[in-house]
mmCIF file of the N, C-alpha and C atoms, coordinates in Angstrom:
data_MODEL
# 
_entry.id   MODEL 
# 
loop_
_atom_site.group_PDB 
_atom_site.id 
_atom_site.type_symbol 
_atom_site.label_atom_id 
_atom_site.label_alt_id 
_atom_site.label_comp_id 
_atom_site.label_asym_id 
_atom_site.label_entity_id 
_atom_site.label_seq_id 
_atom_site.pdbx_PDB_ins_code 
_atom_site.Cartn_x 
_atom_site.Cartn_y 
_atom_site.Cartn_z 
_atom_site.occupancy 
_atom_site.B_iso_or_equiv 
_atom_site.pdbx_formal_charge 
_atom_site.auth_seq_id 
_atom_site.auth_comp_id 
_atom_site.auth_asym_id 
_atom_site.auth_atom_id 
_atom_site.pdbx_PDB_model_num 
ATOM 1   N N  . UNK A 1 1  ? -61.930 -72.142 16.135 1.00 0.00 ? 1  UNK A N  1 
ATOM 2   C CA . UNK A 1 1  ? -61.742 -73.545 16.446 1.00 0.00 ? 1  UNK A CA 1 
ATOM 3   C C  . UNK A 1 1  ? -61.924 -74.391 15.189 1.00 0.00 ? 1  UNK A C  1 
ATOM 4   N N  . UNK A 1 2  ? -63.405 -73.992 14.538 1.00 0.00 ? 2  UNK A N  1 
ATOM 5   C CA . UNK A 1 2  ? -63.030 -74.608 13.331 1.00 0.00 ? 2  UNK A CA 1 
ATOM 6   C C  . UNK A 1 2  ? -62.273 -74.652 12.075 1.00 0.00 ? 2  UNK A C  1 
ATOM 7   N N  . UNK A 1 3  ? -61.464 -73.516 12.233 1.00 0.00 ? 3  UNK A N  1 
ATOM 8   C CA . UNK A 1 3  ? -60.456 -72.956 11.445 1.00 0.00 ? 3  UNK A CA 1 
ATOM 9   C C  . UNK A 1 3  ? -59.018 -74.097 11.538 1.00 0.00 ? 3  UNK A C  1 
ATOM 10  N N  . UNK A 1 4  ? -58.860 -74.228 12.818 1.00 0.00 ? 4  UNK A N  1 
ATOM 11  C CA . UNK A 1 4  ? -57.769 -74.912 12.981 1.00 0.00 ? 4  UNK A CA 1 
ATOM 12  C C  . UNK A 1 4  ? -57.908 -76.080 12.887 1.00 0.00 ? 4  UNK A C  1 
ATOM 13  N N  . UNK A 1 5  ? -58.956 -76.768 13.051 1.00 0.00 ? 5  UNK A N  1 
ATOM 14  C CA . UNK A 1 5  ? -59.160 -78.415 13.086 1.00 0.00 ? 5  UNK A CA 1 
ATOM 15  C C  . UNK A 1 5  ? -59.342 -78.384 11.498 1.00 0.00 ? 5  UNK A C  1 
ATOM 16  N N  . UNK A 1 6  ? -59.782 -77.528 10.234 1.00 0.00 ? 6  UNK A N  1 
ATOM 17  C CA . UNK A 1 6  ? -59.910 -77.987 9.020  1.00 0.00 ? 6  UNK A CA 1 
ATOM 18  C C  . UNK A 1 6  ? -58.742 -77.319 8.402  1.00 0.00 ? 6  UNK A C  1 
ATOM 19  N N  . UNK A 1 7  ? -57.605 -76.572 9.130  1.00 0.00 ? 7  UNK A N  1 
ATOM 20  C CA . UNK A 1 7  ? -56.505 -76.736 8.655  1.00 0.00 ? 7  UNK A CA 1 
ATOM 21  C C  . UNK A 1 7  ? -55.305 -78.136 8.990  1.00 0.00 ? 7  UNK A C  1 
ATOM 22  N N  . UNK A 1 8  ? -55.590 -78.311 10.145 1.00 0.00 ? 8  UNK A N  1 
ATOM 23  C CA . UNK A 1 8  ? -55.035 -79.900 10.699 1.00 0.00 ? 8  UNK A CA 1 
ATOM 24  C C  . UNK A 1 8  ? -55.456 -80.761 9.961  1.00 0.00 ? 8  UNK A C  1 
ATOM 25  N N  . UNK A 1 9  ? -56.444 -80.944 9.111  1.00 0.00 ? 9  UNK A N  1 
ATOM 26  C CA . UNK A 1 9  ? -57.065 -81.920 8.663  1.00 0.00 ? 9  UNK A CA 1 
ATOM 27  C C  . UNK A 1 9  ? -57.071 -82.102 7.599  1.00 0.00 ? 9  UNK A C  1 
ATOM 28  N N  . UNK A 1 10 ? -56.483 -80.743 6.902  1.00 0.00 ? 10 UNK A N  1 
ATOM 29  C CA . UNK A 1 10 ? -55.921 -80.552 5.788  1.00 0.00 ? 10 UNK A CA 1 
ATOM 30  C C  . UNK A 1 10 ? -54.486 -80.791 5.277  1.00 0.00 ? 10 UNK A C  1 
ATOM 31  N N  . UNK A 1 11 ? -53.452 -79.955 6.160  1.00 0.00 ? 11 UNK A N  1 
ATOM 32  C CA . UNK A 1 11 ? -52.556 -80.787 6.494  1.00 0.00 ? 11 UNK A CA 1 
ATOM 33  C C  . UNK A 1 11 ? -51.921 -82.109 6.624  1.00 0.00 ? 11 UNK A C  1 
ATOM 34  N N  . UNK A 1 12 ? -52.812 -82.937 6.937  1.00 0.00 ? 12 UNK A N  1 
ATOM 35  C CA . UNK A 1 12 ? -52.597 -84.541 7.551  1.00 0.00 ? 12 UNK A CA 1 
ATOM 36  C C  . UNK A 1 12 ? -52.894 -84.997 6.057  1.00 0.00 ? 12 UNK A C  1 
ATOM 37  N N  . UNK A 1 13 ? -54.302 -84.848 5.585  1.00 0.00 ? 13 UNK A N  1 
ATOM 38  C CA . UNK A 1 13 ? -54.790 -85.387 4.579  1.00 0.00 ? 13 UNK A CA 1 
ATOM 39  C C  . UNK A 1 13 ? -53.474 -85.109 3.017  1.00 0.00 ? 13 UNK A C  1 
ATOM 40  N N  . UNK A 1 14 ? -52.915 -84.209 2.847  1.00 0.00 ? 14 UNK A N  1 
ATOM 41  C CA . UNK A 1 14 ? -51.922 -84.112 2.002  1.00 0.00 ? 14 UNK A CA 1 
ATOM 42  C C  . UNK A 1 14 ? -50.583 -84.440 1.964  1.00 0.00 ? 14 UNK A C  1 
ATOM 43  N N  . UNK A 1 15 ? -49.941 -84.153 3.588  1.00 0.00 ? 15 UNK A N  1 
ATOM 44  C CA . UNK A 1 15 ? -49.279 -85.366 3.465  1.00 0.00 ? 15 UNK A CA 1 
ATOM 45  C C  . UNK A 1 15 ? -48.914 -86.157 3.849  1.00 0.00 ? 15 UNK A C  1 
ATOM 46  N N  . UNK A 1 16 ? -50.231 -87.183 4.019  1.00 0.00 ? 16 UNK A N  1 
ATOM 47  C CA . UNK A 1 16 ? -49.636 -88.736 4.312  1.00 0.00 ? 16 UNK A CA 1 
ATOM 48  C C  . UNK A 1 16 ? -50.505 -89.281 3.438  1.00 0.00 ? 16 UNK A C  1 
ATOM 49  N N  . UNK A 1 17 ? -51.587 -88.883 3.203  1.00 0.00 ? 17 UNK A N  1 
ATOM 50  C CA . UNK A 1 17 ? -52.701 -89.953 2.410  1.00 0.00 ? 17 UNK A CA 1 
ATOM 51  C C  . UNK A 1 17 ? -52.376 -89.504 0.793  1.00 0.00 ? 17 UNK A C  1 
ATOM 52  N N  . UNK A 1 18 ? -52.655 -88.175 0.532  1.00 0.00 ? 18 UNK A N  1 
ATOM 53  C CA . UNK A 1 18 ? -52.527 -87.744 -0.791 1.00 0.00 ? 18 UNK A CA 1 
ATOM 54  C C  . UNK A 1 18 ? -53.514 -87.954 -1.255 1.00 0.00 ? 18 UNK A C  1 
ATOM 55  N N  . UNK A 1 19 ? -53.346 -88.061 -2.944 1.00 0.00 ? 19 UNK A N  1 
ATOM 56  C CA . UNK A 1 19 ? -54.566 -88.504 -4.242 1.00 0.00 ? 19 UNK A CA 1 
ATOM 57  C C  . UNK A 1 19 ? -55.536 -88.149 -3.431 1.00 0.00 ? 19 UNK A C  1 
ATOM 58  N N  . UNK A 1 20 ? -56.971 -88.384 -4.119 1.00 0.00 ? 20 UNK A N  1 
ATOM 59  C CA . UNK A 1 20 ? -58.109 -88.391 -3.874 1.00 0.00 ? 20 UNK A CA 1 
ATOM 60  C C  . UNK A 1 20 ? -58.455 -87.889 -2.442 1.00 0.00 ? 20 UNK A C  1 
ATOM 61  N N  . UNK A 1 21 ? -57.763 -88.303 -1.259 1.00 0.00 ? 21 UNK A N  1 
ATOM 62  C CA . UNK A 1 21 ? -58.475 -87.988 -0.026 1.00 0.00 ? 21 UNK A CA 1 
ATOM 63  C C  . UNK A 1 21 ? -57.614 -86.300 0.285  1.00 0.00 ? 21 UNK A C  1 
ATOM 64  N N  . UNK A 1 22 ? -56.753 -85.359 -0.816 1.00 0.00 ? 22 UNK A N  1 
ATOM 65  C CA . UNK A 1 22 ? -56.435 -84.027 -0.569 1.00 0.00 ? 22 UNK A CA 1 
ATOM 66  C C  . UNK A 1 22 ? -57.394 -83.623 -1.387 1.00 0.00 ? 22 UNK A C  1 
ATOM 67  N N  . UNK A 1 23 ? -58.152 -83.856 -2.177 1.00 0.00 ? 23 UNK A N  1 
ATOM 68  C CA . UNK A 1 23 ? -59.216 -83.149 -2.606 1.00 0.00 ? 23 UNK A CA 1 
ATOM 69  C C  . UNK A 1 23 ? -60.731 -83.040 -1.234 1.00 0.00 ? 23 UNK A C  1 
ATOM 70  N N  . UNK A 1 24 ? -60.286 -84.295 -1.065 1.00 0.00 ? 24 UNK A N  1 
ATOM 71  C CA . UNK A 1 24 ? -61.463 -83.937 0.924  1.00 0.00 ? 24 UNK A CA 1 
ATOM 72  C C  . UNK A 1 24 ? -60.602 -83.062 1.792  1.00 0.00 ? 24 UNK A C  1 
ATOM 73  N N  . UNK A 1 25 ? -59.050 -82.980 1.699  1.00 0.00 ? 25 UNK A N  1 
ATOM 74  C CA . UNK A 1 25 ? -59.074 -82.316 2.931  1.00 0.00 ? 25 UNK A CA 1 
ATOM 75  C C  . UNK A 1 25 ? -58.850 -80.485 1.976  1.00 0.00 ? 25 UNK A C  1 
ATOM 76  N N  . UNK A 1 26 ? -59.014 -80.307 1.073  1.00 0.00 ? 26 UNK A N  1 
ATOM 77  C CA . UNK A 1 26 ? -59.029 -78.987 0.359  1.00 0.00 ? 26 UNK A CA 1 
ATOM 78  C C  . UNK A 1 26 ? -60.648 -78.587 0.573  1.00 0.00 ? 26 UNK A C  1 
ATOM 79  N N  . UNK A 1 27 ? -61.417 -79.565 0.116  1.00 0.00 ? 27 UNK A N  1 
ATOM 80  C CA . UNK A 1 27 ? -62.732 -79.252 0.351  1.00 0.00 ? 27 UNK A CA 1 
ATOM 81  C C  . UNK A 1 27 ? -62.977 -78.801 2.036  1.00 0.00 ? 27 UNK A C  1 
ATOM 82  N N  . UNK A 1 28 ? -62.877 -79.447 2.707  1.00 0.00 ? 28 UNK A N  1 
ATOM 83  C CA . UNK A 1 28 ? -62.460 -79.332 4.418  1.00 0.00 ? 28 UNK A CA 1 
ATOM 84  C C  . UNK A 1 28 ? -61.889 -78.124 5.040  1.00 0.00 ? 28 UNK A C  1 
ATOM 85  N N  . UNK A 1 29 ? -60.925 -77.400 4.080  1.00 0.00 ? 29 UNK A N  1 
ATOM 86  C CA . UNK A 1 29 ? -60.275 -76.157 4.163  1.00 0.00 ? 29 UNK A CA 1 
ATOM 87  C C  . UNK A 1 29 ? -61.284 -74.845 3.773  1.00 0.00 ? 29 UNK A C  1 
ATOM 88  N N  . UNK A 1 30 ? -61.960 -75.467 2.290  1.00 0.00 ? 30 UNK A N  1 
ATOM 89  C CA . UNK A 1 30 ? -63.115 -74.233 2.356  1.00 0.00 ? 30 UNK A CA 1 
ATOM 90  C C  . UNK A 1 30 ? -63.806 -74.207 3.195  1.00 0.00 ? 30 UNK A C  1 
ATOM 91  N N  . UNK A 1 31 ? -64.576 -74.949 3.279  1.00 0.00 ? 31 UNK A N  1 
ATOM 92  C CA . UNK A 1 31 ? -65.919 -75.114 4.630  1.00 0.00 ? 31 UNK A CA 1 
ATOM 93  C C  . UNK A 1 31 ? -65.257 -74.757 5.334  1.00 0.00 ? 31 UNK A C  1 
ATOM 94  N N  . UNK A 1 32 ? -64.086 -74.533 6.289  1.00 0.00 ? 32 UNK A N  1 
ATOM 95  C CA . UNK A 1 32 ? -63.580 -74.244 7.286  1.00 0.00 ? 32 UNK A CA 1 
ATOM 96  C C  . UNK A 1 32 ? -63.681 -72.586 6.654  1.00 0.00 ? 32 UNK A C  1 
ATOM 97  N N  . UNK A 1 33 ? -63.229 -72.166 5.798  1.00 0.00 ? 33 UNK A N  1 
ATOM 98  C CA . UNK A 1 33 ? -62.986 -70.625 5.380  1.00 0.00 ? 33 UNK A CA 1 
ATOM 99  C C  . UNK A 1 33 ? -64.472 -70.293 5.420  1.00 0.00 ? 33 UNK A C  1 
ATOM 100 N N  . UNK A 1 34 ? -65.360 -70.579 4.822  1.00 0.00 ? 34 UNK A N  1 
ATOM 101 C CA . UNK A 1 34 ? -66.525 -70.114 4.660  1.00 0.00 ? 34 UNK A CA 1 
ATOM 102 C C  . UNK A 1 34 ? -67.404 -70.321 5.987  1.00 0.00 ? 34 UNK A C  1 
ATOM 103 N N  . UNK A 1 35 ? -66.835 -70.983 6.940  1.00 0.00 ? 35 UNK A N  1 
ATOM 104 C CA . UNK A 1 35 ? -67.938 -71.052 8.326  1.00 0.00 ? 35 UNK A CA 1 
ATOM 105 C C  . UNK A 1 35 ? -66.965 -70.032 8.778  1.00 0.00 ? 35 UNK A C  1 
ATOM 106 N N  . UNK A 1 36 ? -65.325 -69.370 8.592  1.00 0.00 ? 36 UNK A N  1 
ATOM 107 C CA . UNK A 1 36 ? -65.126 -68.498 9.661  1.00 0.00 ? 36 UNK A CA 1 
ATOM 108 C C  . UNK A 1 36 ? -65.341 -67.258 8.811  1.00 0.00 ? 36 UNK A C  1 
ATOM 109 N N  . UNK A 1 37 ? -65.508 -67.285 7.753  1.00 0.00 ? 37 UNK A N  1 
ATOM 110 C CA . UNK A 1 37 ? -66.508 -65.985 7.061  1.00 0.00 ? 37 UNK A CA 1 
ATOM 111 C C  . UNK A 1 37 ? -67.647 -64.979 7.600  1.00 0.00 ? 37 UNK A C  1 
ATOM 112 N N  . UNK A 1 38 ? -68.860 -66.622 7.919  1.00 0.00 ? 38 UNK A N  1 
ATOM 113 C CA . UNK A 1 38 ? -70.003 -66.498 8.127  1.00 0.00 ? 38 UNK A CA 1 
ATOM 114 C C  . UNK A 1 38 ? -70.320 -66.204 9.683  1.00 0.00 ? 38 UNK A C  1 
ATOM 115 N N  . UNK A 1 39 ? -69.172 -66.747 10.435 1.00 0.00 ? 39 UNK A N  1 
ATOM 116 C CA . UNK A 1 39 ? -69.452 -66.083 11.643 1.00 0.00 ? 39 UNK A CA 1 
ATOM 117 C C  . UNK A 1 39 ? -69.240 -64.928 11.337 1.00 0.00 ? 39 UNK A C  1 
ATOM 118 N N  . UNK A 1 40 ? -67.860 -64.477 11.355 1.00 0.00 ? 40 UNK A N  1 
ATOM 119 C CA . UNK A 1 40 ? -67.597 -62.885 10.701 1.00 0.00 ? 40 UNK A CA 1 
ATOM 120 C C  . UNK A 1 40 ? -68.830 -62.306 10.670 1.00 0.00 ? 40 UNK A C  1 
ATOM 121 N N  . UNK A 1 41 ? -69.583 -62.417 9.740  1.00 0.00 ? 41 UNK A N  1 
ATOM 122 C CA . UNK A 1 41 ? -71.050 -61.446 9.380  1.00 0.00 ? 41 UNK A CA 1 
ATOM 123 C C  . UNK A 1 41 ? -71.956 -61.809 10.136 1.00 0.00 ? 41 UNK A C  1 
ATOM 124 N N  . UNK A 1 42 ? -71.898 -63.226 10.891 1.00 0.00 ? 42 UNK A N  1 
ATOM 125 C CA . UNK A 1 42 ? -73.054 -62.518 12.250 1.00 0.00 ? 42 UNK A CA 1 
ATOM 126 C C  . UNK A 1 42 ? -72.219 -61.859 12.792 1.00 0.00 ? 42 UNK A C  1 
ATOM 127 N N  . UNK A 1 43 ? -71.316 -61.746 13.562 1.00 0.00 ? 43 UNK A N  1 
ATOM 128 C CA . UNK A 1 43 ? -70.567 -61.054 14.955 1.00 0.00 ? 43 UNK A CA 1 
ATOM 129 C C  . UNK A 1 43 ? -70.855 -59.497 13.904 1.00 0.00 ? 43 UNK A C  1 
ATOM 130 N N  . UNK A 1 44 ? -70.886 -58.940 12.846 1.00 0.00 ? 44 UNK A N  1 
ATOM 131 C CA . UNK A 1 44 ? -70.663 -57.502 12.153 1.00 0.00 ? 44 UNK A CA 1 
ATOM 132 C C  . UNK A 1 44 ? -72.256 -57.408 12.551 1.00 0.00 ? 44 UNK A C  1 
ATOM 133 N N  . UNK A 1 45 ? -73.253 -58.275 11.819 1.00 0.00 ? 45 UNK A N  1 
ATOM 134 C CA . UNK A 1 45 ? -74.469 -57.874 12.069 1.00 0.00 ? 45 UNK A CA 1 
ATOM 135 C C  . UNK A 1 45 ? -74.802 -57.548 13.716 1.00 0.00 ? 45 UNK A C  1 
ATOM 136 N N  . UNK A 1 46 ? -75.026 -58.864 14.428 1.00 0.00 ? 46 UNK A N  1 
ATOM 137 C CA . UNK A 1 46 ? -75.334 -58.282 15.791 1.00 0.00 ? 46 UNK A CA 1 
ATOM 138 C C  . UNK A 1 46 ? -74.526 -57.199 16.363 1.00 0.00 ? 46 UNK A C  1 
ATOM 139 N N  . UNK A 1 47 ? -73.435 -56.838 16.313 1.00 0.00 ? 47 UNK A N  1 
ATOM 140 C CA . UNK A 1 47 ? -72.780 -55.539 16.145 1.00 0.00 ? 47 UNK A CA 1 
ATOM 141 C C  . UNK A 1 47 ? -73.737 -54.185 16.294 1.00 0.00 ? 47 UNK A C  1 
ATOM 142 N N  . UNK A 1 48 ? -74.048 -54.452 14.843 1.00 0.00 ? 48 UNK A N  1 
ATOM 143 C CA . UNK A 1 48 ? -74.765 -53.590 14.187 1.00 0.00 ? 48 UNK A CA 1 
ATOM 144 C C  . UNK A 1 48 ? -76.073 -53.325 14.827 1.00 0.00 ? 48 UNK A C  1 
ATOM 145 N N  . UNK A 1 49 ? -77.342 -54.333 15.034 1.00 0.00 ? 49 UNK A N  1 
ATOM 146 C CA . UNK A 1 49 ? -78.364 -54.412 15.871 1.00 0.00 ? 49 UNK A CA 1 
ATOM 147 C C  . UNK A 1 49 ? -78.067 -53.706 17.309 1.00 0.00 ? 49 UNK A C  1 
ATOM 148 N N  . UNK A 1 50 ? -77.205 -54.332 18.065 1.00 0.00 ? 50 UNK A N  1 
ATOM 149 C CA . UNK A 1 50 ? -77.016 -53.883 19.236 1.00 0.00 ? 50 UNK A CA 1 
ATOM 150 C C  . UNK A 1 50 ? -76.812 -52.625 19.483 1.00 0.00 ? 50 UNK A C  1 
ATOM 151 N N  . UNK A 1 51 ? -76.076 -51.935 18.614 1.00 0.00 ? 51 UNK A N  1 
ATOM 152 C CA . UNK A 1 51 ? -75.445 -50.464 18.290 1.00 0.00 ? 51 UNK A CA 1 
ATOM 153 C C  . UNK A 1 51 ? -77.177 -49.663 18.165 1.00 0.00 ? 51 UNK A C  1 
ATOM 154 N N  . UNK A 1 52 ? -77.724 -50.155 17.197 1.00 0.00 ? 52 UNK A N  1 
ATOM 155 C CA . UNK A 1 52 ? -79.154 -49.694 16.424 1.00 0.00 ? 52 UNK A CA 1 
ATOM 156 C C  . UNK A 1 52 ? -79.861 -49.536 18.086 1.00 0.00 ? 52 UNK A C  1 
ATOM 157 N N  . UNK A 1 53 ? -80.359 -51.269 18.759 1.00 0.00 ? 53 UNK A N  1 
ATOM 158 C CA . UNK A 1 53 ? -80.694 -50.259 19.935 1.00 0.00 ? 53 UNK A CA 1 
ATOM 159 C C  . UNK A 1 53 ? -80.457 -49.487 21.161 1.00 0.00 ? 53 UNK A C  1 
ATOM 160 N N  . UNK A 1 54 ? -79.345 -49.923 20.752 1.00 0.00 ? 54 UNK A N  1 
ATOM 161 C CA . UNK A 1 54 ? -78.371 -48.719 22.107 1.00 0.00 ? 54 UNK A CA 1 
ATOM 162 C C  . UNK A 1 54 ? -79.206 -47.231 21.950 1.00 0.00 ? 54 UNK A C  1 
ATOM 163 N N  . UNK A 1 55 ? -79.292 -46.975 20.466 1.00 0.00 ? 55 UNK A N  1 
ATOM 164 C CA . UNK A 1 55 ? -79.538 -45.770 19.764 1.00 0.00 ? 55 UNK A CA 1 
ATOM 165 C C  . UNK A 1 55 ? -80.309 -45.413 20.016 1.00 0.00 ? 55 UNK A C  1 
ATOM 166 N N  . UNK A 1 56 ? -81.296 -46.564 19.885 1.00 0.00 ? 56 UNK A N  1 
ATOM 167 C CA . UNK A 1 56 ? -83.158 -46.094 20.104 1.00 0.00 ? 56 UNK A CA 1 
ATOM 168 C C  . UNK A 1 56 ? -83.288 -45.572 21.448 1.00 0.00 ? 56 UNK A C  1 
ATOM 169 N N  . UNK A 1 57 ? -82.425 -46.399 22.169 1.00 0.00 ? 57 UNK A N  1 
ATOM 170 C CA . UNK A 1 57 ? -83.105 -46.743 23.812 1.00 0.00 ? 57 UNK A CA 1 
ATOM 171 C C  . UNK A 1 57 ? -82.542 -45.324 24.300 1.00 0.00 ? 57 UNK A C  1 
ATOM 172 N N  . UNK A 1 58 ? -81.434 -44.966 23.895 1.00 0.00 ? 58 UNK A N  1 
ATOM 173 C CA . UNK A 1 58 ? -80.783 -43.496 24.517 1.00 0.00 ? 58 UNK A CA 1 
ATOM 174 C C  . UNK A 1 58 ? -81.345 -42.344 23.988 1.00 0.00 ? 58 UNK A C  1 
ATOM 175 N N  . UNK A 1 59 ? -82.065 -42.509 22.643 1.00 0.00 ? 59 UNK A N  1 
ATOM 176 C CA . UNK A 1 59 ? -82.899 -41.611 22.130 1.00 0.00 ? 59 UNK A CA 1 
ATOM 177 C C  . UNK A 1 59 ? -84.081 -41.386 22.801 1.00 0.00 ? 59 UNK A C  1 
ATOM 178 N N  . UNK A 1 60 ? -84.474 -42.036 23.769 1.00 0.00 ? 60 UNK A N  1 
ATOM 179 C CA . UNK A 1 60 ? -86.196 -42.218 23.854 1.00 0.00 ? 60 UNK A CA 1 
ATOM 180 C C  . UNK A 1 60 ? -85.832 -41.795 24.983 1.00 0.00 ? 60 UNK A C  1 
ATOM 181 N N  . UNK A 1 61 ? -85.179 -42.116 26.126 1.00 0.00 ? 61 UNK A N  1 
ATOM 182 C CA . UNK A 1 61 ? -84.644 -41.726 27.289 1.00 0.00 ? 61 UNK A CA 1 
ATOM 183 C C  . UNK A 1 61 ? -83.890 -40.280 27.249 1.00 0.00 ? 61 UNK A C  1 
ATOM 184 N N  . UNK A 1 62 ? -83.740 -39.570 26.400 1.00 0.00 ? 62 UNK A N  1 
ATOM 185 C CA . UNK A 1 62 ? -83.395 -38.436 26.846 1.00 0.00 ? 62 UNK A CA 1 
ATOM 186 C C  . UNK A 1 62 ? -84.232 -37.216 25.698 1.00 0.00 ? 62 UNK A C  1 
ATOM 187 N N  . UNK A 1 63 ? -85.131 -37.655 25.460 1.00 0.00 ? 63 UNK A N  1 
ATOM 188 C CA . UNK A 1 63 ? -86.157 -37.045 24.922 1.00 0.00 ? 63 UNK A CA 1 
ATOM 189 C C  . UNK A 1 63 ? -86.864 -36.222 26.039 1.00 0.00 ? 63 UNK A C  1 
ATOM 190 N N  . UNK A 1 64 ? -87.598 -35.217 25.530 1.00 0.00 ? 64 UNK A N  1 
ATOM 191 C CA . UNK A 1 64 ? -88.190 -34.424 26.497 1.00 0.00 ? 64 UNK A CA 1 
ATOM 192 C C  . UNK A 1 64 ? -89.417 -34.877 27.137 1.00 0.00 ? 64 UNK A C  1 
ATOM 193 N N  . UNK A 1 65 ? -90.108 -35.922 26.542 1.00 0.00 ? 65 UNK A N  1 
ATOM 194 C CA . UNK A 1 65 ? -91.550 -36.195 27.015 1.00 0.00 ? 65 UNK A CA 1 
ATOM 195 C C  . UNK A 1 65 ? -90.971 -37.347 28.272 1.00 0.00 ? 65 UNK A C  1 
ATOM 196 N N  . UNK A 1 66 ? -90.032 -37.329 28.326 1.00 0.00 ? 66 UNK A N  1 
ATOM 197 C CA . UNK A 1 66 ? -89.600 -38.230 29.671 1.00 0.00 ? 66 UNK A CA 1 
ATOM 198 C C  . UNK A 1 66 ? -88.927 -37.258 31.210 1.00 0.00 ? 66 UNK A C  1 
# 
């Protein structure tokens, strides 16, 4: 979602306003790249966690002292 509203906004800002206010909507375009980055690496991490205790929990449960 925020991908598309700081490409719209980028868009608009270059061409109708130009000069000075496409350097806000370029800036607007990173922050948009770098927040859909950063989700990226939570959604990989919790991934990752969740996987980790799937692991534990199926390990402990089919262990013999149970």
């Amino acid at each position: 979602m925020a991908m598309m509203v700081a490409a719209s906004l980028t868009q608009f800002l270059v061409m109708s306003v130009g000069g000075a206010a496409a350097l806000g909507g370029i800036a607007s375009g990173a922050l948009g790249l770098f927040l859909y980055f950063l989700e990226l690496m939570i959604q990989v991490i919790q991934a990752y966690v969740f996987t980790l205790l799937l692991a534990v929990y199926l390990q402990g449960s089919v262990s013999e002292g149970h």
